[in-house]
N, CA, C and O atoms as a Tripos MOL2 file, in Angstrom:
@<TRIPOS>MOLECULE
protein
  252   251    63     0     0
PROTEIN
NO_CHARGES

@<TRIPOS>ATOM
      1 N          46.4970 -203.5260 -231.9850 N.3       1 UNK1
      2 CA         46.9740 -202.6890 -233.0520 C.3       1 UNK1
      3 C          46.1460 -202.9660 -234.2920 C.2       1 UNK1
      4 O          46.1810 -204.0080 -234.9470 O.2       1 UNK1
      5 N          45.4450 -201.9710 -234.5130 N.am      2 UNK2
      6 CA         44.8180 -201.5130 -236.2700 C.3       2 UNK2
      7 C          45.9880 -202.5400 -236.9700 C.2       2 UNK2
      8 O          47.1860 -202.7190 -236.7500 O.2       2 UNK2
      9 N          44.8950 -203.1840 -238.0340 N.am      3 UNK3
     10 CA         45.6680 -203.7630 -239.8930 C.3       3 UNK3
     11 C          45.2250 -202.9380 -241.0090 C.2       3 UNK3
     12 O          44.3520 -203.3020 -241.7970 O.2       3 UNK3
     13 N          45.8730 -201.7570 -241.0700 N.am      4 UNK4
     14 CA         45.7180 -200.7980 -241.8390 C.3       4 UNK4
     15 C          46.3500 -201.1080 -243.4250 C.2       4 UNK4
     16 O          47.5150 -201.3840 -243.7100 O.2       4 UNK4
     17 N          45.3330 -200.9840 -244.2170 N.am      5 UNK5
     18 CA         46.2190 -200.8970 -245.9370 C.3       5 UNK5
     19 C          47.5160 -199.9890 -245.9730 C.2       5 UNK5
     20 O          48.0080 -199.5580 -244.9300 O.2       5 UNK5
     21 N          47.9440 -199.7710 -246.9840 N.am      6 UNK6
     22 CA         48.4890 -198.2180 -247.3730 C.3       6 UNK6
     23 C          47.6600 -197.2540 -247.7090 C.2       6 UNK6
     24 O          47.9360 -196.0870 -247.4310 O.2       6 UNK6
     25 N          46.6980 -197.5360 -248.2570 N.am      7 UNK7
     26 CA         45.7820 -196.7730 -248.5530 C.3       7 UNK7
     27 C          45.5850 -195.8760 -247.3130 C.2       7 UNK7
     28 O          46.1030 -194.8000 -247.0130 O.2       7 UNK7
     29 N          44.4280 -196.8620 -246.5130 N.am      8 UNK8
     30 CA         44.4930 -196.1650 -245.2960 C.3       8 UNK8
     31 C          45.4070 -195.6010 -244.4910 C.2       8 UNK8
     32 O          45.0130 -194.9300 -243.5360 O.2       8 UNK8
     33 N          46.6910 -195.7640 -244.7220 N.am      9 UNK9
     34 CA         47.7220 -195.2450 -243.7900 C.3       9 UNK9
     35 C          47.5290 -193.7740 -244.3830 C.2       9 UNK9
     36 O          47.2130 -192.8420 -243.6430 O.2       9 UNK9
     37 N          47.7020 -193.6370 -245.5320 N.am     10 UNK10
     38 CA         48.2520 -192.1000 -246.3750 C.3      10 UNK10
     39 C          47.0400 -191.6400 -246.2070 C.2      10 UNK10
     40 O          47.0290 -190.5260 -245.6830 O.2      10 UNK10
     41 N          45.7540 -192.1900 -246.5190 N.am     11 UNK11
     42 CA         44.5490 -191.1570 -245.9070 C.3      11 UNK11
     43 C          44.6920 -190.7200 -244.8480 C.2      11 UNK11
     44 O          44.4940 -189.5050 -244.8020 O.2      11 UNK11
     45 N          45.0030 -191.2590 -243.7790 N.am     12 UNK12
     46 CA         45.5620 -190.9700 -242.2640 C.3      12 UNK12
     47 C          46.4400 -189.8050 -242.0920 C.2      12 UNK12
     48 O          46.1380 -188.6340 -241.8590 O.2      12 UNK12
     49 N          47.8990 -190.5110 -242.2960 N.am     13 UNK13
     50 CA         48.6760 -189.1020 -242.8250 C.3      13 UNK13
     51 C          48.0410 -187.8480 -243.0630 C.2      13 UNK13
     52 O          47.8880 -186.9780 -242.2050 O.2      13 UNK13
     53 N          47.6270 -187.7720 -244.4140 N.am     14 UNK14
     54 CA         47.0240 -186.4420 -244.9750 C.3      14 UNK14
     55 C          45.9780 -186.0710 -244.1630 C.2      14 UNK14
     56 O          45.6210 -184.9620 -244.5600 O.2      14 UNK14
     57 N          45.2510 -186.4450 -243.1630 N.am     15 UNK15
     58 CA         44.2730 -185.9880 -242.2520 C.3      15 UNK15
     59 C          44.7970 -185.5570 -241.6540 C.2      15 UNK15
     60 O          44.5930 -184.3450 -241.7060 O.2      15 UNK15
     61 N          45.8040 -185.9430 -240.6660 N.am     16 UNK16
     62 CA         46.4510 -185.6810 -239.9530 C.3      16 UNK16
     63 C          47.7670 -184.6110 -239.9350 C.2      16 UNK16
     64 O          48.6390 -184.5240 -239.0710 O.2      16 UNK16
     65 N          47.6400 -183.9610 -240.9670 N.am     17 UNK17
     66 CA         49.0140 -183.7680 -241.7790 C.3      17 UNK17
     67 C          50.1260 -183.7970 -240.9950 C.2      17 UNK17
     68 O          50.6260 -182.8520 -240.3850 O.2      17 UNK17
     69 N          50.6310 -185.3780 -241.0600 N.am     18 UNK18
     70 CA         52.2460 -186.1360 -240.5100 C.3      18 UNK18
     71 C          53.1980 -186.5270 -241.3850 C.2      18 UNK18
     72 O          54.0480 -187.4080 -241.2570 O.2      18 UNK18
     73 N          52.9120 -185.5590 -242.5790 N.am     19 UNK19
     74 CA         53.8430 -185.3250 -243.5820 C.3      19 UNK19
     75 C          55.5350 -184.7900 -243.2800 C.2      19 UNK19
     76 O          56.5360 -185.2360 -243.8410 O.2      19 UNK19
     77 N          55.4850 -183.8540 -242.3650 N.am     20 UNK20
     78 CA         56.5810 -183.6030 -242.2660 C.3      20 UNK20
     79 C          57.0400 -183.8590 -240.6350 C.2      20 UNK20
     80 O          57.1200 -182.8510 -239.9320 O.2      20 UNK20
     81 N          57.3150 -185.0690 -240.0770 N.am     21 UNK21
     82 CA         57.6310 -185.7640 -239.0780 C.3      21 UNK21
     83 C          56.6770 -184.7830 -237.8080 C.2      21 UNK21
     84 O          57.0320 -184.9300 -236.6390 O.2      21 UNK21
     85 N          55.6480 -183.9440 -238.0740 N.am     22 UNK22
     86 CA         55.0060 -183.9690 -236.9030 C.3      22 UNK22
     87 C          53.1230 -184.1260 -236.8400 C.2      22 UNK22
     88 O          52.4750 -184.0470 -237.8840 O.2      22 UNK22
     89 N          52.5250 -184.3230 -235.6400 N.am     23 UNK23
     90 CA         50.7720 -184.5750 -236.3100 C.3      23 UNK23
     91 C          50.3360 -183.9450 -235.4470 C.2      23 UNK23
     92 O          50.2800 -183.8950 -234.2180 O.2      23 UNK23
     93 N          49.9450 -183.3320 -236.5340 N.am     24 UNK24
     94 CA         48.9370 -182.0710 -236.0980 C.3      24 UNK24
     95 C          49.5890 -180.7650 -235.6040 C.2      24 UNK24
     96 O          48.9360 -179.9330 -234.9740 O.2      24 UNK24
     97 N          51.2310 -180.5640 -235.9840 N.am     25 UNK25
     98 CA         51.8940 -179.6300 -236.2320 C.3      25 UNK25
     99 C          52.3200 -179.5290 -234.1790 C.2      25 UNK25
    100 O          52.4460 -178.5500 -233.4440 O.2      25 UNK25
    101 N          52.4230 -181.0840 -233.8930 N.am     26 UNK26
    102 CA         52.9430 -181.4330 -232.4980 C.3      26 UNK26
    103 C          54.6240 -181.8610 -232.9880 C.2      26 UNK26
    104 O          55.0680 -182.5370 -233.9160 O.2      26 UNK26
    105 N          55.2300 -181.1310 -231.9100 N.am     27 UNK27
    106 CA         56.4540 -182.0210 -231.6650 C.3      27 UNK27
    107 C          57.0620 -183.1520 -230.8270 C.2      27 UNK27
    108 O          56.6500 -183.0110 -229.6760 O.2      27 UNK27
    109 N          57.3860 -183.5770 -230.8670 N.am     28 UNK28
    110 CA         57.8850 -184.8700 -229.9120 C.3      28 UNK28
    111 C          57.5340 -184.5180 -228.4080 C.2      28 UNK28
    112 O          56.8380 -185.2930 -227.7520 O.2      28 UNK28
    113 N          58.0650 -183.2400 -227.8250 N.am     29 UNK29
    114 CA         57.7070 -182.2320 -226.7160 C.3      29 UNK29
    115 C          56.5540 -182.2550 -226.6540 C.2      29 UNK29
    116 O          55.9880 -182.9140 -225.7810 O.2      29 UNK29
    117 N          55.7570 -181.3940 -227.7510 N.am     30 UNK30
    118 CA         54.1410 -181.2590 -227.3240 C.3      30 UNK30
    119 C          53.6540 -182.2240 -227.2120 C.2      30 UNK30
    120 O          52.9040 -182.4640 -226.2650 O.2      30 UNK30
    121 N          53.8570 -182.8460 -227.8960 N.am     31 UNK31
    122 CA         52.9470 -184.2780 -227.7680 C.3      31 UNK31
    123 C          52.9710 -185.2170 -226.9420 C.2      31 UNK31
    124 O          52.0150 -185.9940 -226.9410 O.2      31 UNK31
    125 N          53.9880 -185.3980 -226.0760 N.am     32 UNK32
    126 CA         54.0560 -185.8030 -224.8070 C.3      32 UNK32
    127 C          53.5380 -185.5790 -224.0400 C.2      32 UNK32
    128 O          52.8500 -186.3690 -223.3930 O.2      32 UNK32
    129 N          53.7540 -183.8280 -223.7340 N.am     33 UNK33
    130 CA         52.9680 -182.7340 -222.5010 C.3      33 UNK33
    131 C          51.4670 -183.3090 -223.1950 C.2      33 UNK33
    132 O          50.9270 -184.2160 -222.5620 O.2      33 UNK33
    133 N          50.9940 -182.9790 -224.0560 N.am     34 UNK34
    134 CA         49.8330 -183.2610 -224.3590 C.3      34 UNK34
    135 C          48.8960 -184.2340 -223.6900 C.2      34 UNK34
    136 O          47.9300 -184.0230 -222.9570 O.2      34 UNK34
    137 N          49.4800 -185.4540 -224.1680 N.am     35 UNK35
    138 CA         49.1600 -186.7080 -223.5260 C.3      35 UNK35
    139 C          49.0900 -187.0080 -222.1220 C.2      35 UNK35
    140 O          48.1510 -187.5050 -221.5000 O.2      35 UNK35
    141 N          50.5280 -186.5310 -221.6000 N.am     36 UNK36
    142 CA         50.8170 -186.4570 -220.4730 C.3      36 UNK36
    143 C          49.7880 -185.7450 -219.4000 C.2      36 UNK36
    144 O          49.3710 -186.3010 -218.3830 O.2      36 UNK36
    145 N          49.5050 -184.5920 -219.7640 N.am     37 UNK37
    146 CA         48.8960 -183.2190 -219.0980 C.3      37 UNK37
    147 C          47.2720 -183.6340 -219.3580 C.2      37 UNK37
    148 O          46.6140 -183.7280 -218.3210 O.2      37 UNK37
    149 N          46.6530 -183.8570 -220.4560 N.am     38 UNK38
    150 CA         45.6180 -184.0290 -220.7460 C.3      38 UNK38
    151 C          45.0410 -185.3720 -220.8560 C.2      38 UNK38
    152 O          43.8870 -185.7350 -220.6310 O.2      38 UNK38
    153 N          46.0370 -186.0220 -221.2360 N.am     39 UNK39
    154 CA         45.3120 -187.6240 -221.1160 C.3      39 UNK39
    155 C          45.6240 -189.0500 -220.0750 C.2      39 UNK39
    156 O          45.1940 -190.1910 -219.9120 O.2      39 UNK39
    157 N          46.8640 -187.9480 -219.4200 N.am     40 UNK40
    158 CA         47.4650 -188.7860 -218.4740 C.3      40 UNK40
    159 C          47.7800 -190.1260 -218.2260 C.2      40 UNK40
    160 O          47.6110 -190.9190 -217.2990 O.2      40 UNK40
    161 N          48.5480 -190.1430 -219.9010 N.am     41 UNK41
    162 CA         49.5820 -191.0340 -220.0310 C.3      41 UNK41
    163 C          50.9070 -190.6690 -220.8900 C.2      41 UNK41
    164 O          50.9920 -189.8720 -221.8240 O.2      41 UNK41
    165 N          51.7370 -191.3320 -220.4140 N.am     42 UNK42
    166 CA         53.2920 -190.9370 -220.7700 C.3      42 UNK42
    167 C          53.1410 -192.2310 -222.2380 C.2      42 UNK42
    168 O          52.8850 -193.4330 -222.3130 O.2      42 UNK42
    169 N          53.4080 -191.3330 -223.0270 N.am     43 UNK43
    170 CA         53.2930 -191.8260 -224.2810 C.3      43 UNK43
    171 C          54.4640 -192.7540 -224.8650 C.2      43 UNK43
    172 O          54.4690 -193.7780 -225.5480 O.2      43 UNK43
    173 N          55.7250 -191.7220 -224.1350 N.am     44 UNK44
    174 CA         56.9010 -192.3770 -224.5920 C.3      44 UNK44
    175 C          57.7250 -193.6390 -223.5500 C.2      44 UNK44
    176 O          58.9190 -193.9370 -223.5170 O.2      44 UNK44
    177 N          56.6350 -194.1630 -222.8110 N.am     45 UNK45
    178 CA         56.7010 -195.1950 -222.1160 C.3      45 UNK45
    179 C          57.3990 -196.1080 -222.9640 C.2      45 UNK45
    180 O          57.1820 -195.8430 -224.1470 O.2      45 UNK45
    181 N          58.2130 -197.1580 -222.7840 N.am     46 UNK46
    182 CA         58.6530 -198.2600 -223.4580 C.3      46 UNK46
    183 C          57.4880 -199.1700 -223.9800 C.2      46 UNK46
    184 O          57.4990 -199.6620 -225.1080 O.2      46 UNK46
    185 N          56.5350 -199.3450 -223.1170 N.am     47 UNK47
    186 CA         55.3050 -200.2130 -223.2830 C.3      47 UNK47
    187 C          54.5500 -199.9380 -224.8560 C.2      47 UNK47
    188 O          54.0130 -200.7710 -225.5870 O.2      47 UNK47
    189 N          54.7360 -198.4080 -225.0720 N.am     48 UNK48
    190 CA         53.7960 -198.0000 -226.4590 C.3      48 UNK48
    191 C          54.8760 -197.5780 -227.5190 C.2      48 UNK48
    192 O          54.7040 -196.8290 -228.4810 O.2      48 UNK48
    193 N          55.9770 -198.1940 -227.1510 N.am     49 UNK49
    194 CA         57.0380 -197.6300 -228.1400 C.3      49 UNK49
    195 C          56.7590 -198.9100 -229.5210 C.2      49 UNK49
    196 O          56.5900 -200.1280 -229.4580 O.2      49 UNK49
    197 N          56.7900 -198.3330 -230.2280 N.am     50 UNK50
    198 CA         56.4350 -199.8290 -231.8220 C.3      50 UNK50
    199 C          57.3680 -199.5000 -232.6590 C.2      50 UNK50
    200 O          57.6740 -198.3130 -232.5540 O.2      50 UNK50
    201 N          58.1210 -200.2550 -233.6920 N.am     51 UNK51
    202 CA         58.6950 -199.8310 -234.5300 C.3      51 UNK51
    203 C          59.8240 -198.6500 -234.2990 C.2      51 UNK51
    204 O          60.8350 -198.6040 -233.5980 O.2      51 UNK51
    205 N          59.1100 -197.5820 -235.3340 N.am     52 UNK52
    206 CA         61.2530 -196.9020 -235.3340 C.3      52 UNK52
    207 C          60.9980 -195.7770 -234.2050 C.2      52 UNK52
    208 O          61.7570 -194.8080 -234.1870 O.2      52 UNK52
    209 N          59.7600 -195.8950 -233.0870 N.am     53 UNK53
    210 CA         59.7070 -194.9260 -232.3180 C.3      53 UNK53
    211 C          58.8300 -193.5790 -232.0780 C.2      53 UNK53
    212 O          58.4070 -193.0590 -231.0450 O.2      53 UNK53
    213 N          58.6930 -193.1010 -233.9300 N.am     54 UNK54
    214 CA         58.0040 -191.6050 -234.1560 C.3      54 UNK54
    215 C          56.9650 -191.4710 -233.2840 C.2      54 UNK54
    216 O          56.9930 -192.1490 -232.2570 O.2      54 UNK54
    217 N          55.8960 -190.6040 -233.5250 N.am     55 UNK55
    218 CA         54.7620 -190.3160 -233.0260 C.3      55 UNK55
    219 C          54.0570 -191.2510 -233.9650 C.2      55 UNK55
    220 O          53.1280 -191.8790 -233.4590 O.2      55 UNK55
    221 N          54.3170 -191.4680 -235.2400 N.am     56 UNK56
    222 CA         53.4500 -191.5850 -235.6890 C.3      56 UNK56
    223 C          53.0070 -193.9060 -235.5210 C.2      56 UNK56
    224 O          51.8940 -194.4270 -235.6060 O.2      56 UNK56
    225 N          54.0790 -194.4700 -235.3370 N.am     57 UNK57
    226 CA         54.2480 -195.7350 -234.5710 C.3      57 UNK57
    227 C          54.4240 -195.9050 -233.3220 C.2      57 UNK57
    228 O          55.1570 -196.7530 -232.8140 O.2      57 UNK57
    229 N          53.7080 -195.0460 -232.7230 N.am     58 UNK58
    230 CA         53.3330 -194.6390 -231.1890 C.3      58 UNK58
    231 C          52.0710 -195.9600 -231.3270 C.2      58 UNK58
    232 O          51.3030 -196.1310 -232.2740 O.2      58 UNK58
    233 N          52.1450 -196.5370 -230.4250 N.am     59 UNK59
    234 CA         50.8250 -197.8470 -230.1550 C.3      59 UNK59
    235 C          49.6460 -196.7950 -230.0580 C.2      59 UNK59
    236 O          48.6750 -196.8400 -230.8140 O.2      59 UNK59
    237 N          49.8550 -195.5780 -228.7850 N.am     60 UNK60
    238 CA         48.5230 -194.9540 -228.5120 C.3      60 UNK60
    239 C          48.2440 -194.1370 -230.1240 C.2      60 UNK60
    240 O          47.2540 -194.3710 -230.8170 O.2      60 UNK60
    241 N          49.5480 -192.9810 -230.5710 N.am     61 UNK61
    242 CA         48.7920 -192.6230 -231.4120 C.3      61 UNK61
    243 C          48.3270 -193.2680 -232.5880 C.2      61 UNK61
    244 O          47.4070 -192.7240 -233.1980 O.2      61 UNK61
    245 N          48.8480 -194.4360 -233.0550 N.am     62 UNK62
    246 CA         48.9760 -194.7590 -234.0470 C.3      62 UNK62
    247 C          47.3790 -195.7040 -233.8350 C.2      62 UNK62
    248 O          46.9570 -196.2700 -234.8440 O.2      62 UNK62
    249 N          46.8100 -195.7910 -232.9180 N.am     63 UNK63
    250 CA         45.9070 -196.9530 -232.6590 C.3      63 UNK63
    251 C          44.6730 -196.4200 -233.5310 C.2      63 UNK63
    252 O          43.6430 -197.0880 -233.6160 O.2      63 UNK63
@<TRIPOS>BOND
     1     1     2 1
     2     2     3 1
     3     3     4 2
     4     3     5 am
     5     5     6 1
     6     6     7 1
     7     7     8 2
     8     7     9 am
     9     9    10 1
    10    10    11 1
    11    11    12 2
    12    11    13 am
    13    13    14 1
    14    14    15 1
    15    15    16 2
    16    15    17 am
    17    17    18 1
    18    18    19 1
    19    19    20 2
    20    19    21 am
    21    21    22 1
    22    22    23 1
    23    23    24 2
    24    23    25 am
    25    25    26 1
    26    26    27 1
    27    27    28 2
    28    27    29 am
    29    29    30 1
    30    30    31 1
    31    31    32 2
    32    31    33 am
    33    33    34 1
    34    34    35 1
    35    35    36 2
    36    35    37 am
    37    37    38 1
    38    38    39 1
    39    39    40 2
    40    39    41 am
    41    41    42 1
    42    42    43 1
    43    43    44 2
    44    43    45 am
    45    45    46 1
    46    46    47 1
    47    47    48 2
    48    47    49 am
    49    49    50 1
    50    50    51 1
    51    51    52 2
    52    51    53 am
    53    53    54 1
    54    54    55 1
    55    55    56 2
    56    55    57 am
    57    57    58 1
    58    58    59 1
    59    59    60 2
    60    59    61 am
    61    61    62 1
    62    62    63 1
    63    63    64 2
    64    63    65 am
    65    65    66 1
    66    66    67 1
    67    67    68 2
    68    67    69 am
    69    69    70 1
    70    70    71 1
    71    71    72 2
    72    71    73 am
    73    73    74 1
    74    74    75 1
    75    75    76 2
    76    75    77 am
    77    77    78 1
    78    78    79 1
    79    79    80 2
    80    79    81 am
    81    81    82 1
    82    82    83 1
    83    83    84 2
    84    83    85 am
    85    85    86 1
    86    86    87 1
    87    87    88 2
    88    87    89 am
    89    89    90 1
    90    90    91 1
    91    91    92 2
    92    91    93 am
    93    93    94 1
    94    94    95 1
    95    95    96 2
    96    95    97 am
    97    97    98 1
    98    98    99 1
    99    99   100 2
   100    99   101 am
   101   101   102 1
   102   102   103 1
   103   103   104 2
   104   103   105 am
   105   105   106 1
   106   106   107 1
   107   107   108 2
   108   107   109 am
   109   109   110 1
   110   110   111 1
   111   111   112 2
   112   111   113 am
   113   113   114 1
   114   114   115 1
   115   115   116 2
   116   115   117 am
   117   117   118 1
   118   118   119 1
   119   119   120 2
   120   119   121 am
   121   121   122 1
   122   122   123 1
   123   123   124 2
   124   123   125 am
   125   125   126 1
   126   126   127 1
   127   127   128 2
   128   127   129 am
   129   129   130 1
   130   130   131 1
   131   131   132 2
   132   131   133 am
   133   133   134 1
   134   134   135 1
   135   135   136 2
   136   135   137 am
   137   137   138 1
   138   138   139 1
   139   139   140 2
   140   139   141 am
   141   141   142 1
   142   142   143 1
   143   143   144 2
   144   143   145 am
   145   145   146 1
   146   146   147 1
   147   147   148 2
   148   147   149 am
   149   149   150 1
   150   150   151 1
   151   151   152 2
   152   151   153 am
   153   153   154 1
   154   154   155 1
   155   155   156 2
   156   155   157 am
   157   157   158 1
   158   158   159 1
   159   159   160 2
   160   159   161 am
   161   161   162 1
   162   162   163 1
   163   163   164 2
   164   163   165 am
   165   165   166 1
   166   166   167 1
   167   167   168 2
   168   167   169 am
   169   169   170 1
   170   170   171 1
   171   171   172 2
   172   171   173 am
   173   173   174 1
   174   174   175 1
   175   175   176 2
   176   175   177 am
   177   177   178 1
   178   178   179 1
   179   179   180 2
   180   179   181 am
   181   181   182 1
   182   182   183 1
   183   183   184 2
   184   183   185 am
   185   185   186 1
   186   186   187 1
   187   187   188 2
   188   187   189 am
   189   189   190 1
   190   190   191 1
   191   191   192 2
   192   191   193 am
   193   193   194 1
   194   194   195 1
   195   195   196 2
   196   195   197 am
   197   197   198 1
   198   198   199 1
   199   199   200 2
   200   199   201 am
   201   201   202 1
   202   202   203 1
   203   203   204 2
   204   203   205 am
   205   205   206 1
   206   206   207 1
   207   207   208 2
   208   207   209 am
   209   209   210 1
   210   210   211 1
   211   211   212 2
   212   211   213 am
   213   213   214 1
   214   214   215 1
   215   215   216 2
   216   215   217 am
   217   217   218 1
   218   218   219 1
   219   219   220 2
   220   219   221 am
   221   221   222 1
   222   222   223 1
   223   223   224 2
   224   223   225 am
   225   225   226 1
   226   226   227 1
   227   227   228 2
   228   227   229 am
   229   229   230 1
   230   230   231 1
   231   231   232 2
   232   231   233 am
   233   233   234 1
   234   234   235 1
   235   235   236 2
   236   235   237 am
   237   237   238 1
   238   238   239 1
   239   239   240 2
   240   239   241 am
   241   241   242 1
   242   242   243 1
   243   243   244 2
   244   243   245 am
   245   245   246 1
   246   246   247 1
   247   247   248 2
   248   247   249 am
   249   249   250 1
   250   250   251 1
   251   251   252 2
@<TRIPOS>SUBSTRUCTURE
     1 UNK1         2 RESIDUE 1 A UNK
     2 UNK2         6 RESIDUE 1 A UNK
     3 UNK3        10 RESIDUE 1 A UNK
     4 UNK4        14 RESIDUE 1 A UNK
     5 UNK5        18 RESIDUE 1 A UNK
     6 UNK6        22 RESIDUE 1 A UNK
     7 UNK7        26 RESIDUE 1 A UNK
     8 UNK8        30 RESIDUE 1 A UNK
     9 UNK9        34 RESIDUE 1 A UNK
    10 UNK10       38 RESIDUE 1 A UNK
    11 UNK11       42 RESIDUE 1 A UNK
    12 UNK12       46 RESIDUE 1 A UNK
    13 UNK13       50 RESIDUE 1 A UNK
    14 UNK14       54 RESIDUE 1 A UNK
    15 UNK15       58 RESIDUE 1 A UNK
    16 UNK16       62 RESIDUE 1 A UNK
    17 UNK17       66 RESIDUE 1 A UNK
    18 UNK18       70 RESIDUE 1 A UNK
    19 UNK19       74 RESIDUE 1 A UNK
    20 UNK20       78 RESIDUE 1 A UNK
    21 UNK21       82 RESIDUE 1 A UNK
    22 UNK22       86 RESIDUE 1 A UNK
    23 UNK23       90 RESIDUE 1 A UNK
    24 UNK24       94 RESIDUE 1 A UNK
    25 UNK25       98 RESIDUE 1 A UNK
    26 UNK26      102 RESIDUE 1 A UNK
    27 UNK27      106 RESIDUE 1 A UNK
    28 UNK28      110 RESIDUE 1 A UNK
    29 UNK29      114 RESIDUE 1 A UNK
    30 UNK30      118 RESIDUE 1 A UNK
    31 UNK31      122 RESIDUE 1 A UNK
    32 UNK32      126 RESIDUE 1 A UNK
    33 UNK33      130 RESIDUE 1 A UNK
    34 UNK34      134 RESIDUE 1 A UNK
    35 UNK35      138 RESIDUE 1 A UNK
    36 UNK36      142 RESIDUE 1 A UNK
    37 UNK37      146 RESIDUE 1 A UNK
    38 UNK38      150 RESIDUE 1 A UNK
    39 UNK39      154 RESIDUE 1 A UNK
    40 UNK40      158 RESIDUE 1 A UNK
    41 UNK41      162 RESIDUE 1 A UNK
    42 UNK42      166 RESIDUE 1 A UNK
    43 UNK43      170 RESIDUE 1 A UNK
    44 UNK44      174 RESIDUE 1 A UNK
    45 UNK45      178 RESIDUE 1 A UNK
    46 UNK46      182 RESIDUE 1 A UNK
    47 UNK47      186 RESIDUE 1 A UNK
    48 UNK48      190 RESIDUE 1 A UNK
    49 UNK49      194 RESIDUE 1 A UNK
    50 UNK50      198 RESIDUE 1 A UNK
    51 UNK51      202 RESIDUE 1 A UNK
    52 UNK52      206 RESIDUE 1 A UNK
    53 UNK53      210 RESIDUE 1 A UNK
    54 UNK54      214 RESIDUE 1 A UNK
    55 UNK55      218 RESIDUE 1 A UNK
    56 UNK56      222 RESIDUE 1 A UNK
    57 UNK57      226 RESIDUE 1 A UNK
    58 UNK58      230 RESIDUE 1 A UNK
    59 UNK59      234 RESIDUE 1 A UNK
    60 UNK60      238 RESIDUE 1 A UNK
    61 UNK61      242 RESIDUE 1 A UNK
    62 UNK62      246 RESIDUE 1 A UNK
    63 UNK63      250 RESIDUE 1 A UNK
C-alpha cells in the first residue's frame, strides 16, 4: 500500500473525480463487473477490503 500525503490524496480525488462517492462516475456495481469482467479480479474480495470499504480504500483501487 502507497504512503500518500493529503496532498496527494485530493490530487487523486480530483483526477479521478471521487468526489461524490463514485470514480470515474463507477458504481459499486460497475466497478466490480469492471474488474471482474475485464481484469479478472473480484475486487470486493475480503482480501482487498481496507478501511471503511469504499472503492476508493479498495487495496486494488486505491494502490
Amino acid at each position: 500500500m502507497a504512503n500518500l500525503t493529503t496532498i496527494e490524496k485530493q490530487i487523486l480525488e480530483k483526477l479521478f473525480q471521487m468526489g461524490g462517492g463514485y470514480v470515474l462516475n463507477f458504481s459499486d456495481r460497475a466497478m466490480g463487473e469492471f474488474f471482474r469482467d475485464d481484469v479478472g479480479v473480484d475486487i470486493y474480495n475480503q482480501k482487498y477490503n481496507y478501511a471503511s470499504g469504499s472503492k476508493a480504500n479498495n487495496k486494488i483501487c486505491a494502490a
